[in-house]
Steps between C-alpha positions, in 0.01 A plus 500: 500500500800256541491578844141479553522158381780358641370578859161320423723229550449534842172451533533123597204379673340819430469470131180221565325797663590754231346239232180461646477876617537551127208226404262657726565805342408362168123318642494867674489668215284278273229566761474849496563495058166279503333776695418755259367264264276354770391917546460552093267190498280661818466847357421373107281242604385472866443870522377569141244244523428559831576127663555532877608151512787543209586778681567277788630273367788671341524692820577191698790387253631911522485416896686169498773612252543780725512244813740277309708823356531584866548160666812422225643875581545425820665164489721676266622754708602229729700300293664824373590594844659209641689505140625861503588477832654164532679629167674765670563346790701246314649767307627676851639182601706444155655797533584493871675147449636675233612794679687197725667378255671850400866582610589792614601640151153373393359719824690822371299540243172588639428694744327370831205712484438417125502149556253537751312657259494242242391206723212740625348786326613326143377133562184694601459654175518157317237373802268762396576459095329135575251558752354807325569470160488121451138520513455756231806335292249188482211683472542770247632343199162241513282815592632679197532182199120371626376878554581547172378214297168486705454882419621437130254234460188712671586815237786474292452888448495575817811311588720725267476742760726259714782505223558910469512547857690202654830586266436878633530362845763240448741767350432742810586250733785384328636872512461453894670216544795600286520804737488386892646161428904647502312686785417204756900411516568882630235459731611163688824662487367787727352279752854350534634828580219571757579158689829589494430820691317357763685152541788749533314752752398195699815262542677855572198663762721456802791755290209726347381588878831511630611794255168618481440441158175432459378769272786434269380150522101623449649748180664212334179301542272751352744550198501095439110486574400830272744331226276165505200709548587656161576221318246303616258828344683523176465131438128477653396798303534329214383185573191584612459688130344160399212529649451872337585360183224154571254731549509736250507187275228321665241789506574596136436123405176521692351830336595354165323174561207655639461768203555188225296289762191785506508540170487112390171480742344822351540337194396134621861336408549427919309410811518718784569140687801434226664848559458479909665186460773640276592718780523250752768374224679878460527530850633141571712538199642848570561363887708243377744761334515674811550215722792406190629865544554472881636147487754646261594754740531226796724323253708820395555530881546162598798458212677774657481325879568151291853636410615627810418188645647269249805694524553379873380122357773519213757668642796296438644374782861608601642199631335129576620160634682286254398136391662275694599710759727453759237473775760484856701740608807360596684717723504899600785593294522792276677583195507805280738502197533767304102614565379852282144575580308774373098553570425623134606359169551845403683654842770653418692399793555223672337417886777289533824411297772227523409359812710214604411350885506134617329481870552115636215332674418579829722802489412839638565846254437820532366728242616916547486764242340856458121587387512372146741249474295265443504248819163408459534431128745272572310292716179482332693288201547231785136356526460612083275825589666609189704336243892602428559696214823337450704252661389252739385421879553195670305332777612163677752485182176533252443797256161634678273471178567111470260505843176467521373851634324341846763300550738796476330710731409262711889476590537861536344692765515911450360770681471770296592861530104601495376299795177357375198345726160386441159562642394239782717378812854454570473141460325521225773732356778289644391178369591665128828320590346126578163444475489199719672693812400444866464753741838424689628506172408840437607635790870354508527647150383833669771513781740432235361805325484738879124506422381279761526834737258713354251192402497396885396815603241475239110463634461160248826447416564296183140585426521846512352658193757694295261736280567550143836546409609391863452892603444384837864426589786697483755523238770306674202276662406441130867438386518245829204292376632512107810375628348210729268393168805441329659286749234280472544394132835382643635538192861448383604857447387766712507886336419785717455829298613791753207283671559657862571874450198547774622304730764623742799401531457318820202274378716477115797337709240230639394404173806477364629285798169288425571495122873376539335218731348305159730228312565477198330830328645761272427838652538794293468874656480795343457781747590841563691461869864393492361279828266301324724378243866480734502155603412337168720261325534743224366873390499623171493849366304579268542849280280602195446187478778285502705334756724757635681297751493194764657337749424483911446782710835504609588526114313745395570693832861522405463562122193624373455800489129515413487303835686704683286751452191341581622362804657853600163647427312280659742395807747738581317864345694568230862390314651625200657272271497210723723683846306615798442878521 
């Protein structure tokens, strides 16, 4: 319930709506209470005596308690649908900002798919734990307390019915609801896996057709839909139980009352006007447990999906700007002394250990080492992706967590090894980098980048639409415009994450005469060709992690061995331990 609570602090504006919903409710209900009274009084005395216009009378007041029942029922529904809804949707947006907020640490820890999930399907649950159950969560409890005393004070006998079968019912349901409520939490649990299946068979459809894997694909579907199909029966099958279990209880109350009931009339303790009135009472009184029963199962759900999403609201963020944080960057140089980083607290291992690097500003390095030596790693610590474990890196002479976070990564500009774009237009795509650029702009940024060939022969150019995902370019098309983003944030330090292995090598050497063309920024490269990396100012080696060597191509060339190798490999066609073969 702590959860529950807590995010009916986001109701806001909302919570106005919720208040009157919930007063309407209240006149709603008090109208259709006064209504079998107004019925005991026709049948006892406009029908036993026979007067057409009591009879009329009380059948007008029936008529516009009904009216008024019916007018206040539906203003209620629309204050508790622009609350529910504006609920959740303030909700979603909490935990999207939130989601913004995260680092990447924070991201590890849920998967994509299953934070989907709990913006959607679980906000939706609390949206329908208002809309449909706030009614009867108003409702009921006055239904049952006024049920009750107005049928205690028209028989007191009668009314002891009311207290042998309500604890009957209360225990039953209770018995439900301390089954299926562990159950909702498996259940959410299994739509996660099912959006992971298909956010996985989608982003990959282009690789599923290509190896012709689509009834692999349609197999592991099935088994993720026929496991949420199953859960969603075990859990369903007994929730619906309550209604079983209401019914039994209702009818049993009802043949009681009417054997008591007949037998009071036979024996002149009770009007047949007092007893049809009682009924009216049983019915409304027995409804309200019901309605009580299936708010409690909205609730039981709605906990479970108010968990999952305060975990992604109270997830502790990894890493935040400081107070008074250093808010300029002050050059591009970069320092690493004596850096350990692992990605767990409880790794084993180390990604990286005893790294020890100083790049000055406006310098140009190369980064070279084997699949899993952690290049990328070392790079991400730059713009604070991810905090060190140990030690300590240095940007423009400051330790990177005395920045402020924009301000940081603001300065540094990094294409990643995962080229990412966005749904809409090139421009719209390239003005990621500045906001505020013109088209001439955007273009010399592109013929920095070689993409200014491909967009030219482009129908619309600039605003050609690039699909989801940008699927309608090519890889090295996509890695052109990533890099030509970046150049726009003109930042102060320039990392390109083996950012052109789709381009060849003739286009690569124009953007790297292009990139040596801009002052005064620190250009880190990690890359896989020896030509990529050969005419920077310095290239380091990086093995399991740490710094293996460094020094100039001409350096390493003559005493590396590592190098030697991968220039041999990649150059020459083979060497063995560093001579020509």
């Amino acid at each position: 319930m702590r959860d529950l609570k807590r995010l009916f602090g986001y109701l806001g504006p909302y919570r106005r709506d919720m208040i009157i919903g919930m007063l309407l409710v209240v006149v709603e209900t008090c109208f259709e209470l006064v209504i079998p009274v107004l019925m005991s009084q026709l049948i006892d005395v406009g029908v036993k005596q026979r007067d057409v216009s009591y009879i009329l009378q009380k059948g007008a007041q029936m008529g516009v308690c009904a009216i008024l029942s019916l007018i206040t029922g539906l203003l209620y529904a629309r204050f508790a649908a622009r609350a529910a809804y504006g609920w959740g949707a303030r909700i979603r947006e909490a935990e999207f900002e939130r989601v913004q907020e995260y680092a990447f640490s924070n991201i590890d820890h849920f998967a994509a798919s299953s934070l989907i999930t709990r913006m959607t399907t679980d906000v939706t649950v609390l949206q329908n734990a208002i809309n449909g159950g706030f009614r009867p969560l108003a409702r009921a409890p006055m239904m049952l307390i006024l049920g009750l005393g107005f049928s205690f004070a028209m028989n007191p006998r009668l009314a002891v019915v009311f207290f042998v079968c309500a604890p009957v019912l209360a225990v039953a349901l209770a018995l439900i609801l301390r089954k299926i409520a562990p159950m909702y939490s498996v259940l959410q649990r299994a739509v996660d896996a099912l959006n992971n299946v298909v956010q996985e068979g989608l982003t990959a459809i282009r690789a599923v057709k290509a190896f012709v894997r689509g009834e692999y694909v349609e197999e592991k579907f099935a088994t993720a839909n026929a496991a949420l199909m199953q859960t969603s029966q075990k859990t369903f099958h007994y929730a619906t139980l309550n209604l079983p279990a209401f019914q039994i209880c209702m009818y049993t109350c009802v043949v009681l009352i009417m054997w008591f009931g007949g037998n009071m009339i036979l024996g002149g303790a009770l009007q047949v006007g007092e007893l049809t009135g009682f009924l009216s009472y049983v019915l409304q009184v027995m409804n309200s447990l019901m309605m009580l029963s299936n708010v409690f199962l909205l609730v039981t759900r709605s906990l479970a999906s108010a968990s999952r999403v305060s975990e992604v609201l109270d997830e502790s963020i990894a890493f935040s700007s400081p107070e008074d944080a250093v808010e300029e960057v002050p050059d591009g140089s970069v320092d690493f002394e004596n850096v350990s980083f692992k990605y767990h607290e409880d790794a084993r291992e180390y990604a990286l250990s005893g790294v020890n690097l100083h790049i000055p500003a406006g310098q140009t390095v190369g980064v070279l080492g084997g699949t899993g030596s952690a290049k990328s790693t070392l790079v991400q610590l730059i713009p604070r992706l991810y905090d060190v474990t140990e030690g300590v890196v240095r940007v423009g002479g400051h330790d990177v967590r005395e920045y402020d976070l924009r301000a940081l990564r603001d300065a540094v500009g990094i294409v990643l090894q995962k080229n990412v774009l966005f749904s809409g237009t090139v421009r719209d795509n390239l003005r990621w980098g500045d906001p505020n650029a013109d088209d001439e702009t955007l273009w010399e940024a592109c013929r920095a980048a070689c993409a200014d060939d491909f967009l030219k022969n482009m129908p619309k150019g600039l605003d050609t639409d690039l699909g989801q995902g940008g699927v309608n370019v090519s890889g090295g098309q996509k890695q052109r415009l990533c890099i030509a983003r970046t150049l726009l944030k003109r930042p102060k330090i320039l990392i390109f994450d083996d950012s052109t292995s789709a381009v060849d090598t003739a286009t690569e050497g124009r953007i790297r005469a292009a990139l040596a063309k801009i002052p005064n920024v620190t250009k880190i490269i990690i890359a896989q060709r020896v030509t990529s990396v050969m005419e920077a100012d310095c290239i380091y080696i990086l093995e399991d992690g740490r710094v293996h060597a460094s020094g100039t191509h001409a350096q390493l060339l003559a005493s590396d061995p590592i190098y030697q190798e991968i220039y041999a490999s990649q150059m020459k066609g083979g060497m063995a331990d560093g001579a020509a073969v």
